[in-house]
PDB file of N, CA, C and O in Angstrom:
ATOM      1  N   UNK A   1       0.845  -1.171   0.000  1.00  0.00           N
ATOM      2  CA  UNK A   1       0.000   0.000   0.000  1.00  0.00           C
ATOM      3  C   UNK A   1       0.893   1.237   0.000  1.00  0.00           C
ATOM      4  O   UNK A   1       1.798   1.349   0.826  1.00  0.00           O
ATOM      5  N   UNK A   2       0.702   1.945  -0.702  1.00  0.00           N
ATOM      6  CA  UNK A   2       1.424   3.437  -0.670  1.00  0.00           C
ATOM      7  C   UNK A   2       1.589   4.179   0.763  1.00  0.00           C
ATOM      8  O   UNK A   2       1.232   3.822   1.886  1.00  0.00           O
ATOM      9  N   UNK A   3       2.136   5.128   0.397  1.00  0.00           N
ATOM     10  CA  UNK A   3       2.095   5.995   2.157  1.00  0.00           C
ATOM     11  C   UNK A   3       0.682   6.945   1.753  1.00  0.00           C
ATOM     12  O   UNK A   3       0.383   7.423   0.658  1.00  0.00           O
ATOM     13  N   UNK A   4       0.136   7.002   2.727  1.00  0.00           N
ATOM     14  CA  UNK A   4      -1.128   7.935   2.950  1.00  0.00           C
ATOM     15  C   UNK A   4      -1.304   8.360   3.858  1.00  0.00           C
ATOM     16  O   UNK A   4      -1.239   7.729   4.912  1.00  0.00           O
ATOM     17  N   UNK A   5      -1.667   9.921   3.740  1.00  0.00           N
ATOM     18  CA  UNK A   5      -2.202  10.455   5.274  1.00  0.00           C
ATOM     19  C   UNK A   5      -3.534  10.675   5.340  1.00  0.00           C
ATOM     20  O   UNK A   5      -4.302  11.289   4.599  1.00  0.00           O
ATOM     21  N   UNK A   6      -3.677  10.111   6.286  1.00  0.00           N
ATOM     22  CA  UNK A   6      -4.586  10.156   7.210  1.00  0.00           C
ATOM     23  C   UNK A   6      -5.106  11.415   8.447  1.00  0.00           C
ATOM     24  O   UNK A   6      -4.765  11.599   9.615  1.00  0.00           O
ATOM     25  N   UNK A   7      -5.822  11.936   7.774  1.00  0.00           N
ATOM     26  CA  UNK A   7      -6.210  13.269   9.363  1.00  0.00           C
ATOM     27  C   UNK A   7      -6.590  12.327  10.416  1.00  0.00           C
ATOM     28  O   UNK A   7      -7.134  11.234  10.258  1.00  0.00           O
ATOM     29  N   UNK A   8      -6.212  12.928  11.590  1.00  0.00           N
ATOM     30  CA  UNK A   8      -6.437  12.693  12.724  1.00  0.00           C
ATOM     31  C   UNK A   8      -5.492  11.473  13.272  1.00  0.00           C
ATOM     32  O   UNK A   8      -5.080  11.446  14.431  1.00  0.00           O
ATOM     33  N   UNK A   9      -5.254  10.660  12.484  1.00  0.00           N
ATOM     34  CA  UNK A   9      -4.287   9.443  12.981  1.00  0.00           C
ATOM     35  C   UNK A   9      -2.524  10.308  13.607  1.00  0.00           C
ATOM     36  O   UNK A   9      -1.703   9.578  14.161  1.00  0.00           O
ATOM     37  N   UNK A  10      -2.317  11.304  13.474  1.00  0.00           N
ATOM     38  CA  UNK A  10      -1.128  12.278  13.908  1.00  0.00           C
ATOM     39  C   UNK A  10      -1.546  12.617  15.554  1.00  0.00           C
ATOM     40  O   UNK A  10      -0.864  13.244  16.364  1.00  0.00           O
ATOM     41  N   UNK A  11      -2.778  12.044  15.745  1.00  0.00           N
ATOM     42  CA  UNK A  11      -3.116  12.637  17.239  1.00  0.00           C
ATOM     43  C   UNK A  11      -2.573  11.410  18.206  1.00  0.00           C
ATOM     44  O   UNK A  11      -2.345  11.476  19.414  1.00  0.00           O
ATOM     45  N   UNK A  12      -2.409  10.099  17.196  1.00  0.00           N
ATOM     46  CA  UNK A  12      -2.169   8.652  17.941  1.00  0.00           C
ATOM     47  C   UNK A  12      -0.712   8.683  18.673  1.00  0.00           C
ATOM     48  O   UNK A  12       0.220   8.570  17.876  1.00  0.00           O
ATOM     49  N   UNK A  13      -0.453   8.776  19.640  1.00  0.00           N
ATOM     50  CA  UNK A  13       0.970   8.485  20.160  1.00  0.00           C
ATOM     51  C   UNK A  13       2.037   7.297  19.434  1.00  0.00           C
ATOM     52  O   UNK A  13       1.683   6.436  18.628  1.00  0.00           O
ATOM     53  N   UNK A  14       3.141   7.470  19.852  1.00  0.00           N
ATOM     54  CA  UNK A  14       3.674   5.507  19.560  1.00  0.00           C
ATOM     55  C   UNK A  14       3.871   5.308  21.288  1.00  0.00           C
ATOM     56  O   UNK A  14       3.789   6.036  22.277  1.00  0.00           O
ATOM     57  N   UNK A  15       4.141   4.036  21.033  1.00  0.00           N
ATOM     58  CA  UNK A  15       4.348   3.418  22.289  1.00  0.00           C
ATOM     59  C   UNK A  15       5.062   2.353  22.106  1.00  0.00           C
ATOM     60  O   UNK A  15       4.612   1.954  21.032  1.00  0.00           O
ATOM     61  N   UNK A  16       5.895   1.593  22.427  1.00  0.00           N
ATOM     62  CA  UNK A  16       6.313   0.020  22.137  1.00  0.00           C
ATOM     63  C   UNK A  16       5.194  -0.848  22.658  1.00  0.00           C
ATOM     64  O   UNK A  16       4.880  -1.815  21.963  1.00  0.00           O
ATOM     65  N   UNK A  17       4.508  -0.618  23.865  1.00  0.00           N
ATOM     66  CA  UNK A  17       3.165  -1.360  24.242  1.00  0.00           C
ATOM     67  C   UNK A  17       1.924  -0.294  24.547  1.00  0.00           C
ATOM     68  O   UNK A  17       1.398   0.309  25.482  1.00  0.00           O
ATOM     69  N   UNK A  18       1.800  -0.524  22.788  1.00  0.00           N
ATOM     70  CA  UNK A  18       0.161   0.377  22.316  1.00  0.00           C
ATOM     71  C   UNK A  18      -0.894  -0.552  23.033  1.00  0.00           C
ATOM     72  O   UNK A  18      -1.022  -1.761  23.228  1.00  0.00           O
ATOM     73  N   UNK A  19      -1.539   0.522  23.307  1.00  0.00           N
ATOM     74  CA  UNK A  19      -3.778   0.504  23.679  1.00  0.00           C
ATOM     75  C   UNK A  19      -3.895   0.083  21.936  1.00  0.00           C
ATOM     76  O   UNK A  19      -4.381  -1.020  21.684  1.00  0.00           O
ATOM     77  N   UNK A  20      -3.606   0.656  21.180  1.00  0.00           N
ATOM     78  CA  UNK A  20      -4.584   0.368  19.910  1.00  0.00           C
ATOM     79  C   UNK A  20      -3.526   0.111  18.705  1.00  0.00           C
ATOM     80  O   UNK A  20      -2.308   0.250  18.812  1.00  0.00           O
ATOM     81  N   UNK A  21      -4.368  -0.371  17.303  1.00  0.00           N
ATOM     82  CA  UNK A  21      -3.794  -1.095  16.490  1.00  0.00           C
ATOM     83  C   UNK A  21      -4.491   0.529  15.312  1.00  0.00           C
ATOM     84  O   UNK A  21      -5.321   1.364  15.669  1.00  0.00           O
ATOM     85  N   UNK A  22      -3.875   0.465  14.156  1.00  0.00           N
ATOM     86  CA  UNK A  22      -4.356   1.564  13.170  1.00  0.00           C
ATOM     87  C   UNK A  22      -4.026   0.422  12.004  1.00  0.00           C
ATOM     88  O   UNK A  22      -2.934  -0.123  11.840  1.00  0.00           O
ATOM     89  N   UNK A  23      -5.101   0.223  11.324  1.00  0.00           N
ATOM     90  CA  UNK A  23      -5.342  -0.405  10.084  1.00  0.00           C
ATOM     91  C   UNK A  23      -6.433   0.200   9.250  1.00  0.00           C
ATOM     92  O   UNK A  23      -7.282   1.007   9.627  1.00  0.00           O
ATOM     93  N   UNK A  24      -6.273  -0.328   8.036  1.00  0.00           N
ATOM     94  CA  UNK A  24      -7.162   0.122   6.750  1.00  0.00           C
ATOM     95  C   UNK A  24      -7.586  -1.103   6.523  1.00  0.00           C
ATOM     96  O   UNK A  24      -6.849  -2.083   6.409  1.00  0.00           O
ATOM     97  N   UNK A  25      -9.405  -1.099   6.408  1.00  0.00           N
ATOM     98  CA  UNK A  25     -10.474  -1.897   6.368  1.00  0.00           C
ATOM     99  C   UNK A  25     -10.735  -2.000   4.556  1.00  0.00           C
ATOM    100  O   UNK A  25     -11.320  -1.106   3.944  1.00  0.00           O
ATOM    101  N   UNK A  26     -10.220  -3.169   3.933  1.00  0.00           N
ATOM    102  CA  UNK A  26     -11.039  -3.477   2.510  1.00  0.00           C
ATOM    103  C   UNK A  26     -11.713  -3.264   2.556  1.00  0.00           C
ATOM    104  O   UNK A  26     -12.078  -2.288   1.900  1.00  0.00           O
ATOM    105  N   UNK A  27     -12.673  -4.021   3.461  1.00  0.00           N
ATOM    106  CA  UNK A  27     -14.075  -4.434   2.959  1.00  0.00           C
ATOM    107  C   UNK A  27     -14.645  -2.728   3.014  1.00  0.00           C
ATOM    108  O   UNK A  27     -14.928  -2.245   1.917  1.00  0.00           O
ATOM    109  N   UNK A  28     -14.805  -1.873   4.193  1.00  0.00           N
ATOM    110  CA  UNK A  28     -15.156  -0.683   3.940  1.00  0.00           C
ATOM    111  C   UNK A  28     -14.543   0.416   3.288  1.00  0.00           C
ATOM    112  O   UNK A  28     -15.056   1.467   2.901  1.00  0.00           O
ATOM    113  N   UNK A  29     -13.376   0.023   3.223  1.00  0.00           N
ATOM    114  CA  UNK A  29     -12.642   1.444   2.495  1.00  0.00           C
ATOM    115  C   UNK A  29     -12.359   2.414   3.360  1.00  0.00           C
ATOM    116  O   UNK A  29     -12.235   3.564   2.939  1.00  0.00           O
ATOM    117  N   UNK A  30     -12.152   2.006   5.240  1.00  0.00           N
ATOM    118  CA  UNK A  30     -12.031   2.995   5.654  1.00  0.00           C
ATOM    119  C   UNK A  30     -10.877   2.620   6.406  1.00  0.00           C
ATOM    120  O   UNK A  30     -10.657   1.409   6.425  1.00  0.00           O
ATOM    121  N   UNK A  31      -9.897   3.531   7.179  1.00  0.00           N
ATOM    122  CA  UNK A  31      -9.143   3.347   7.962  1.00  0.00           C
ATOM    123  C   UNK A  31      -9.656   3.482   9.753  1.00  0.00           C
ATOM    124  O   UNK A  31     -10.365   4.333  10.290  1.00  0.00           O
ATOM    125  N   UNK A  32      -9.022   2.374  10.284  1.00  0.00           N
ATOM    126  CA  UNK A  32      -9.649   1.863  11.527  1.00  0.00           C
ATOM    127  C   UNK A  32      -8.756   2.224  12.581  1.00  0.00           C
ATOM    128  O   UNK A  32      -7.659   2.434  12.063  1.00  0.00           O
ATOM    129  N   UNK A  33      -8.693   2.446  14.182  1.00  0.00           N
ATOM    130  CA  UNK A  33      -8.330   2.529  15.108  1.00  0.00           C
ATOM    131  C   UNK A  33      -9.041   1.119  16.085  1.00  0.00           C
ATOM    132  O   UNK A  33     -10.229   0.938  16.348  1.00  0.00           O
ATOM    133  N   UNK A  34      -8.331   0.608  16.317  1.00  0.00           N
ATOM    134  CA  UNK A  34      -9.147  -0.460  17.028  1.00  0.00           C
ATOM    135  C   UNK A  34      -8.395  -0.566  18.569  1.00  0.00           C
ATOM    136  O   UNK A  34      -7.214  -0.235  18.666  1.00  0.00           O
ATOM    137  N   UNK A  35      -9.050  -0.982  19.598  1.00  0.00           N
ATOM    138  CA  UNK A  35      -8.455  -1.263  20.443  1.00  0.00           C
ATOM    139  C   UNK A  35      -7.809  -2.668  20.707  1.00  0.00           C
ATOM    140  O   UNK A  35      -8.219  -3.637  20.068  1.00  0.00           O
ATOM    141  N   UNK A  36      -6.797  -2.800  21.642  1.00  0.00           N
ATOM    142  CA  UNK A  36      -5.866  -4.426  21.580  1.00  0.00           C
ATOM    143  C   UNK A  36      -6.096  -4.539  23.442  1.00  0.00           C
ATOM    144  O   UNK A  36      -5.811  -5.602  23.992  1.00  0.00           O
ATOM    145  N   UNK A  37      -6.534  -3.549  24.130  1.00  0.00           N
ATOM    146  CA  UNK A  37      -6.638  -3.786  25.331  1.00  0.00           C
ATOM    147  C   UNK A  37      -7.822  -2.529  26.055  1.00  0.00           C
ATOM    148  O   UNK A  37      -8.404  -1.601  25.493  1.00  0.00           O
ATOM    149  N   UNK A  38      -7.845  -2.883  27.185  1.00  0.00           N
ATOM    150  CA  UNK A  38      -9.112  -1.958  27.595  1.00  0.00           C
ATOM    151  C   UNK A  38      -8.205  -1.036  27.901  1.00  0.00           C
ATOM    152  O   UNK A  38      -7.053  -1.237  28.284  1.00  0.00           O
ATOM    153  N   UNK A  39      -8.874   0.221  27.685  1.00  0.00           N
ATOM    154  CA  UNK A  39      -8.357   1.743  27.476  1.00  0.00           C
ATOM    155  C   UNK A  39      -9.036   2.474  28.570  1.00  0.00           C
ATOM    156  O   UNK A  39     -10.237   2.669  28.379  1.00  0.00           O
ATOM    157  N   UNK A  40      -8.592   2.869  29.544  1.00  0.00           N
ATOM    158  CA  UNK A  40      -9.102   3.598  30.684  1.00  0.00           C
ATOM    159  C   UNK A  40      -9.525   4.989  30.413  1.00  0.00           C
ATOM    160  O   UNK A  40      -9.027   5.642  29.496  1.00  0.00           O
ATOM    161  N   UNK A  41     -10.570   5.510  31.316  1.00  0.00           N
ATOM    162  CA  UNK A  41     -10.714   6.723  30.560  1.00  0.00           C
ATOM    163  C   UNK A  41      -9.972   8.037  31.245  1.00  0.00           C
ATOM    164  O   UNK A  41      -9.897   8.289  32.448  1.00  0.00           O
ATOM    165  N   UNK A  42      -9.563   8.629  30.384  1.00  0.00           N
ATOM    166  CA  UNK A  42      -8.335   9.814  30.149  1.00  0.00           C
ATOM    167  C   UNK A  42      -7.232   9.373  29.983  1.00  0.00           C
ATOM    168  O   UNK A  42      -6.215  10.058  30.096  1.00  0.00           O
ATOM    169  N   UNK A  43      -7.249   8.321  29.729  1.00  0.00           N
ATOM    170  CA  UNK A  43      -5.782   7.595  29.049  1.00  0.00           C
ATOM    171  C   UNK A  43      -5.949   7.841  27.627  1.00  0.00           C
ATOM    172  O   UNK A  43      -6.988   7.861  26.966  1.00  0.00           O
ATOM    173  N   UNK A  44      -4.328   8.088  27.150  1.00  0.00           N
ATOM    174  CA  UNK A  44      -4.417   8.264  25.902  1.00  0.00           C
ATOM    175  C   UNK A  44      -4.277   7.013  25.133  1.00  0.00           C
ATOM    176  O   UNK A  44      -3.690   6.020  25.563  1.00  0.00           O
ATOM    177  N   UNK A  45      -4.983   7.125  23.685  1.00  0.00           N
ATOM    178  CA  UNK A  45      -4.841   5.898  22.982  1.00  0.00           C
ATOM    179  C   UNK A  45      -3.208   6.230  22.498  1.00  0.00           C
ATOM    180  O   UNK A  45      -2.936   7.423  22.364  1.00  0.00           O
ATOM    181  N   UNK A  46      -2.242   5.337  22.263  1.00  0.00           N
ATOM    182  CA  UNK A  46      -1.474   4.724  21.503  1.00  0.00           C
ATOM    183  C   UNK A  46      -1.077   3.903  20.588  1.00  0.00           C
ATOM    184  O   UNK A  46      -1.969   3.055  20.584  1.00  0.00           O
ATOM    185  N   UNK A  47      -0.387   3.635  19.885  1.00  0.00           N
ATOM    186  CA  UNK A  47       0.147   2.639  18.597  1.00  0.00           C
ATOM    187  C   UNK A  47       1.591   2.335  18.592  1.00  0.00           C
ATOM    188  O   UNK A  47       2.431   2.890  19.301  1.00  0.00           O
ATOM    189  N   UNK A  48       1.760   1.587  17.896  1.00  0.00           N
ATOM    190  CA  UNK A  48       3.039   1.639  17.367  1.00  0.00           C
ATOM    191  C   UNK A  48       3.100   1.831  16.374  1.00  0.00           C
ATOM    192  O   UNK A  48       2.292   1.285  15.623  1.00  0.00           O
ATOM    193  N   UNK A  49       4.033   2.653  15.894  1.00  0.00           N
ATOM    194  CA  UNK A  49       5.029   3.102  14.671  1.00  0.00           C
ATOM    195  C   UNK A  49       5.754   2.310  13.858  1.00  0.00           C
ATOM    196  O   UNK A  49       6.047   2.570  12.691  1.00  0.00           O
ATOM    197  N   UNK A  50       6.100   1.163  14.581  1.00  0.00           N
ATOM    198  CA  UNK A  50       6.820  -0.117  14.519  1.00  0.00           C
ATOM    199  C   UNK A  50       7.950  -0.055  14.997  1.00  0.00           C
ATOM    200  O   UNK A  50       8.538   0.996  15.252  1.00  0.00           O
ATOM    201  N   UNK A  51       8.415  -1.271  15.185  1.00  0.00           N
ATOM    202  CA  UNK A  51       9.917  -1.753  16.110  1.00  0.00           C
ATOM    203  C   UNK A  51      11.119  -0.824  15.280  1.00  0.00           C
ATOM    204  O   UNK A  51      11.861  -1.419  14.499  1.00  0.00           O
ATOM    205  N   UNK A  52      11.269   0.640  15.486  1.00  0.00           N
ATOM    206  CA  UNK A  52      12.168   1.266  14.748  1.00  0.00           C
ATOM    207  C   UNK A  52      13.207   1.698  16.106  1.00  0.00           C
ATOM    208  O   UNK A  52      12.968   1.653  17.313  1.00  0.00           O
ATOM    209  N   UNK A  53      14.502   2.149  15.323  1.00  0.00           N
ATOM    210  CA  UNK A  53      15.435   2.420  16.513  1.00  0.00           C
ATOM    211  C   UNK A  53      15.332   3.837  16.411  1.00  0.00           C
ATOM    212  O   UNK A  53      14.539   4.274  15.577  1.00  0.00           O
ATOM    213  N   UNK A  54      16.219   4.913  17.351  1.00  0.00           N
ATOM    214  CA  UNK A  54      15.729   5.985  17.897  1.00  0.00           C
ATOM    215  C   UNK A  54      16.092   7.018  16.305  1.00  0.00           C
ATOM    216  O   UNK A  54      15.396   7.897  15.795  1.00  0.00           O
ATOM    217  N   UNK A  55      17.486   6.445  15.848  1.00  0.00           N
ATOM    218  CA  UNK A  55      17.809   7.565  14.842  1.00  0.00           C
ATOM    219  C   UNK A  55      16.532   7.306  13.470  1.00  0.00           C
ATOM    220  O   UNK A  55      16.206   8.336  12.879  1.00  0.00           O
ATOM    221  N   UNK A  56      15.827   5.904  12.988  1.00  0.00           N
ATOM    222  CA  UNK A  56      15.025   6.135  12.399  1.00  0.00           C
ATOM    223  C   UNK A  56      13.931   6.340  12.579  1.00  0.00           C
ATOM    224  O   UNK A  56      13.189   6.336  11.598  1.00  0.00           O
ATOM    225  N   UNK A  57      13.248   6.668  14.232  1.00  0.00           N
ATOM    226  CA  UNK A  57      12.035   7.499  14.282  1.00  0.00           C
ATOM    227  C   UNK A  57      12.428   8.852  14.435  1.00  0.00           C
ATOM    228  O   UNK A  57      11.646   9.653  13.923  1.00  0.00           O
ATOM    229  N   UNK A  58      13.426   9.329  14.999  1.00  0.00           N
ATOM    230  CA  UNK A  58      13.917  10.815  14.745  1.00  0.00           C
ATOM    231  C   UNK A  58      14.018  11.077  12.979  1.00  0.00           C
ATOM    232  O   UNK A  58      13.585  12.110  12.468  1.00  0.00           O
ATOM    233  N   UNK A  59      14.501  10.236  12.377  1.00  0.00           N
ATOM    234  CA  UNK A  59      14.373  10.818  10.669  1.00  0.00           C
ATOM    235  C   UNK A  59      12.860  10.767   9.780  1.00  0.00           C
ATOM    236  O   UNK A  59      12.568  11.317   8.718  1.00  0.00           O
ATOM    237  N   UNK A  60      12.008   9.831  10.722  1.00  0.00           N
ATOM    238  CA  UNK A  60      11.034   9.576  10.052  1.00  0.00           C
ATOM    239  C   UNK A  60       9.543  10.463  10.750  1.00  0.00           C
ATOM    240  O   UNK A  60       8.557  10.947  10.193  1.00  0.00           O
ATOM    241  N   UNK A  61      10.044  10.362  12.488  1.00  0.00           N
ATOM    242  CA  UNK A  61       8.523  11.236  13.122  1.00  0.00           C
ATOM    243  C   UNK A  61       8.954  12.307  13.709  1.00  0.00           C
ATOM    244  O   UNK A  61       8.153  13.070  14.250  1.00  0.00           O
ATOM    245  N   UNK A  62      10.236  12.539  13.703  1.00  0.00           N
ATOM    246  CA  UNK A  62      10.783  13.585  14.341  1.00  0.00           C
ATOM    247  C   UNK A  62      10.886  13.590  15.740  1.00  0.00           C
ATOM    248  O   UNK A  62      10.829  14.707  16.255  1.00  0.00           O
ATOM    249  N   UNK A  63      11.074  12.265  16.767  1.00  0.00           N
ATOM    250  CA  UNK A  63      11.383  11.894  17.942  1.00  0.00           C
ATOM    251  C   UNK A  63      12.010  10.815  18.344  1.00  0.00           C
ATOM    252  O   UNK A  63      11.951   9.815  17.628  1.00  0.00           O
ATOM    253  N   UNK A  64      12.550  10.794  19.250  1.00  0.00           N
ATOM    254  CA  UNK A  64      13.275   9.678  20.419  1.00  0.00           C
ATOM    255  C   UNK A  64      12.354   8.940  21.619  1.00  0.00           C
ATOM    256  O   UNK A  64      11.266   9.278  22.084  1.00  0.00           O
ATOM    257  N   UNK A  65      13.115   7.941  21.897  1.00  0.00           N
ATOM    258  CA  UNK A  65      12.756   7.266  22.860  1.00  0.00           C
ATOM    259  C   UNK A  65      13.861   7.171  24.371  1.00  0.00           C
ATOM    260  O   UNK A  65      15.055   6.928  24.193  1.00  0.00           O
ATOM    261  N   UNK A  66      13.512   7.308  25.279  1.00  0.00           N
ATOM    262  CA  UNK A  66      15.094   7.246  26.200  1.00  0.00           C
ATOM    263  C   UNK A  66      14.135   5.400  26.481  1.00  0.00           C
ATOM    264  O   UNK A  66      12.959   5.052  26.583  1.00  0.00           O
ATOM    265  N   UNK A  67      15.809   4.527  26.509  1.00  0.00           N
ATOM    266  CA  UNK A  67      15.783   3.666  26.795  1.00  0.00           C
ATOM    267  C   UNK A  67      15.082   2.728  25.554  1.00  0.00           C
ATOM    268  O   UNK A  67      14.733   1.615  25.948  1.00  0.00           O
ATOM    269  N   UNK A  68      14.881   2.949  24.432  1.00  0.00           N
ATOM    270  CA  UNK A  68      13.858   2.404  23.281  1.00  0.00           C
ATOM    271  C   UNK A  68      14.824   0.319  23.109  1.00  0.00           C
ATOM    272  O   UNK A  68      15.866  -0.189  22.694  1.00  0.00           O
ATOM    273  N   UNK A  69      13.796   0.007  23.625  1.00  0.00           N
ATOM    274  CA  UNK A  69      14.786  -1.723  23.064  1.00  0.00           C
ATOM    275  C   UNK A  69      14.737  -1.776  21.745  1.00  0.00           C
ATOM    276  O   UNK A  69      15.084  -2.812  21.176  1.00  0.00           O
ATOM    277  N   UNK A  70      14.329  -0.745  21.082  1.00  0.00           N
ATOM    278  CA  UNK A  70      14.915  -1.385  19.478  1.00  0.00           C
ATOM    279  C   UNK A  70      15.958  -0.535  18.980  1.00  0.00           C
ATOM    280  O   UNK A  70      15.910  -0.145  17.814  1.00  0.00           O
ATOM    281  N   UNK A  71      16.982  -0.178  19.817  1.00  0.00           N
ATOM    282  CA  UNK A  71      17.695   0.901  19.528  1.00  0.00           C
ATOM    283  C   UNK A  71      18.784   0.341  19.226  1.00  0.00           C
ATOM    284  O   UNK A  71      19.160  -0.659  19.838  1.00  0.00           O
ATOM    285  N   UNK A  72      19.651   1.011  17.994  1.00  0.00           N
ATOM    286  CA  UNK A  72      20.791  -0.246  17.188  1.00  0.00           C
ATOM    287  C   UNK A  72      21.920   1.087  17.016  1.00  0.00           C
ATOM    288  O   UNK A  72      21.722   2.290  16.849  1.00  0.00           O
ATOM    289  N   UNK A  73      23.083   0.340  17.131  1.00  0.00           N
ATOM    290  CA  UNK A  73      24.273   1.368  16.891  1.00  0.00           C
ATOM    291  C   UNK A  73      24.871   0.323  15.296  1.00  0.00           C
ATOM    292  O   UNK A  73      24.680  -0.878  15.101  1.00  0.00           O
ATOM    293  N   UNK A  74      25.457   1.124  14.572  1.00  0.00           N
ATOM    294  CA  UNK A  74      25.587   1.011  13.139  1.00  0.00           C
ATOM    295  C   UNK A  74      27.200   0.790  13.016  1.00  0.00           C
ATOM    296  O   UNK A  74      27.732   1.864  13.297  1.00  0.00           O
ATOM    297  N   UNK A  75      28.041  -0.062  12.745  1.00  0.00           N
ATOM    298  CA  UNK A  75      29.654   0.124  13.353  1.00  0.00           C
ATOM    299  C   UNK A  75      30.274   0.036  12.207  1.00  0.00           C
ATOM    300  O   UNK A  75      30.428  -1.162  11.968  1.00  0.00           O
ATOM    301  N   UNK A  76      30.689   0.654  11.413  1.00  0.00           N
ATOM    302  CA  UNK A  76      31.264   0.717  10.181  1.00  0.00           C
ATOM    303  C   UNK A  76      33.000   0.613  10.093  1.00  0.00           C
ATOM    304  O   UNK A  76      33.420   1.204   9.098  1.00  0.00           O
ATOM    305  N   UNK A  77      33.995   0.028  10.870  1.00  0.00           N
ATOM    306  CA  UNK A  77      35.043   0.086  11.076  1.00  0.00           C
ATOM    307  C   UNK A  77      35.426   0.020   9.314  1.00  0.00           C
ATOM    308  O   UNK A  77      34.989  -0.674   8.396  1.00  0.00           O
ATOM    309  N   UNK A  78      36.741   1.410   9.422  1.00  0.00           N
ATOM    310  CA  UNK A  78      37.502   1.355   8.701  1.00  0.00           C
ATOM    311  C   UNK A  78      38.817   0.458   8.579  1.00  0.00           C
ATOM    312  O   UNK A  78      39.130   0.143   9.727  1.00  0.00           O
ATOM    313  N   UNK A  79      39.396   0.109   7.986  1.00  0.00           N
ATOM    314  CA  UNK A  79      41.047  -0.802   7.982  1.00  0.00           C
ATOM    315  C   UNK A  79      41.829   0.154   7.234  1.00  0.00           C
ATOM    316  O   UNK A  79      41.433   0.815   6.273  1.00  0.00           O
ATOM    317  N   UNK A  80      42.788   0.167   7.676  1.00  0.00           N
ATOM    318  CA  UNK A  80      44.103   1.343   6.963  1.00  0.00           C
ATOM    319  C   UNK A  80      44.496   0.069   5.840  1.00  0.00           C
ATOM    320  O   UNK A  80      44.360  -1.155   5.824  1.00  0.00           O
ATOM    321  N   UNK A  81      44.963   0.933   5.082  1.00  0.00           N
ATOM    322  CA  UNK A  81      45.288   0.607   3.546  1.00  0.00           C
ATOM    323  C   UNK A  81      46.216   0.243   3.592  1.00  0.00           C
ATOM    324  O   UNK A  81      46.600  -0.457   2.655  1.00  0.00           O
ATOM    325  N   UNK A  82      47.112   0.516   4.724  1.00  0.00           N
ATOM    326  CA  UNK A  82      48.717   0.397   4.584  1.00  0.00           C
ATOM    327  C   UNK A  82      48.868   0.079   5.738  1.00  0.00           C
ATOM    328  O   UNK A  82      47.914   0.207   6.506  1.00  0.00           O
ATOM    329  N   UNK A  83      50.228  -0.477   6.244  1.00  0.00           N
ATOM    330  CA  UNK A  83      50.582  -0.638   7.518  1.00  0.00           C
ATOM    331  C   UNK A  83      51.037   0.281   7.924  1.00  0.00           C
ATOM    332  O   UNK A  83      50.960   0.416   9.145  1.00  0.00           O
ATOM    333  N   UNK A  84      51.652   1.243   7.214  1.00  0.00           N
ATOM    334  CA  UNK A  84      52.164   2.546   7.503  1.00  0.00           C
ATOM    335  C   UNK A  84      50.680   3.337   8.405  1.00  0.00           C
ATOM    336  O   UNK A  84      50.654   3.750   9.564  1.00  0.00           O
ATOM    337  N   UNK A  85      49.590   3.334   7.393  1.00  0.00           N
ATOM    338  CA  UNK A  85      48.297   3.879   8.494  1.00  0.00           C
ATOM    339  C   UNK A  85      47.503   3.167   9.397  1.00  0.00           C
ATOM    340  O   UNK A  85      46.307   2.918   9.247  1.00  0.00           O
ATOM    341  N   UNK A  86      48.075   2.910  10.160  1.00  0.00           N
ATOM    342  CA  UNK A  86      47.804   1.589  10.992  1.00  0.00           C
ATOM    343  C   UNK A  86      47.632   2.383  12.240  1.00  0.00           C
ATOM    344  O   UNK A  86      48.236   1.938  13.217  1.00  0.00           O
ATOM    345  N   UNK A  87      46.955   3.432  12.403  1.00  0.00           N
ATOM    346  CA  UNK A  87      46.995   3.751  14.077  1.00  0.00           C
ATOM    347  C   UNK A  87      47.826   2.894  15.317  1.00  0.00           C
ATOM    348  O   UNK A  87      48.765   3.231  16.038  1.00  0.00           O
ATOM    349  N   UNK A  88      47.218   1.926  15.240  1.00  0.00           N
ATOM    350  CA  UNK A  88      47.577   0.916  16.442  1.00  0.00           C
ATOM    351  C   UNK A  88      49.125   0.564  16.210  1.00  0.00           C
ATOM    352  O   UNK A  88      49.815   0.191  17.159  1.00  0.00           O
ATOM    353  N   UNK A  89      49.605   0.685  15.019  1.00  0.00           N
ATOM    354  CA  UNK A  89      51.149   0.144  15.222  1.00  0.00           C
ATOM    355  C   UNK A  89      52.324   1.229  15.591  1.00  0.00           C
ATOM    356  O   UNK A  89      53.485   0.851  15.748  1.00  0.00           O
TER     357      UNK A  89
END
């Protein structure tokens, strides 16, 4: 399915353990908020965004998580070309 926006679905929080699920209904053609647990009242509903780590919900929703378990460090080690650039020697 393409990306689509949706009004009002920007009001949904993320959470890693969402109150609610956000899907799009075939059969009606409409997009759904459903609940996955009982939702107390003045509690806010939530979702997830999905299992993303902090730098790709900061590039994608424009926020962080402190402590997020899906949070990944990226380690790209370089090797010197030469032994001559060998830091360590």
């Amino acid at each position: 399915m393409p990306f689509t926006l949706v009004p009002i679905f920007d009001f949904l929080n993320h959470s890693n353990a969402p109150s609610a699920l956000h899907r799009f209904n075939a059969d009606s053609g409409m997009f759904e908020v459903v609940a996955i647990r009982p939702i107390a009242e003045g509690e806010q509903v939530s979702t997830s965004y999905s299992m993303l780590s902090n730098d790709k919900l900061l590039y994608k929703y424009g926020f962080t998580i402190p402590d997020n378990p899906y949070n990944t460090v990226a380690l790209r080690p370089q090797y010197p070309s030469t032994p001559e650039d060998d830091p360590l020697k």
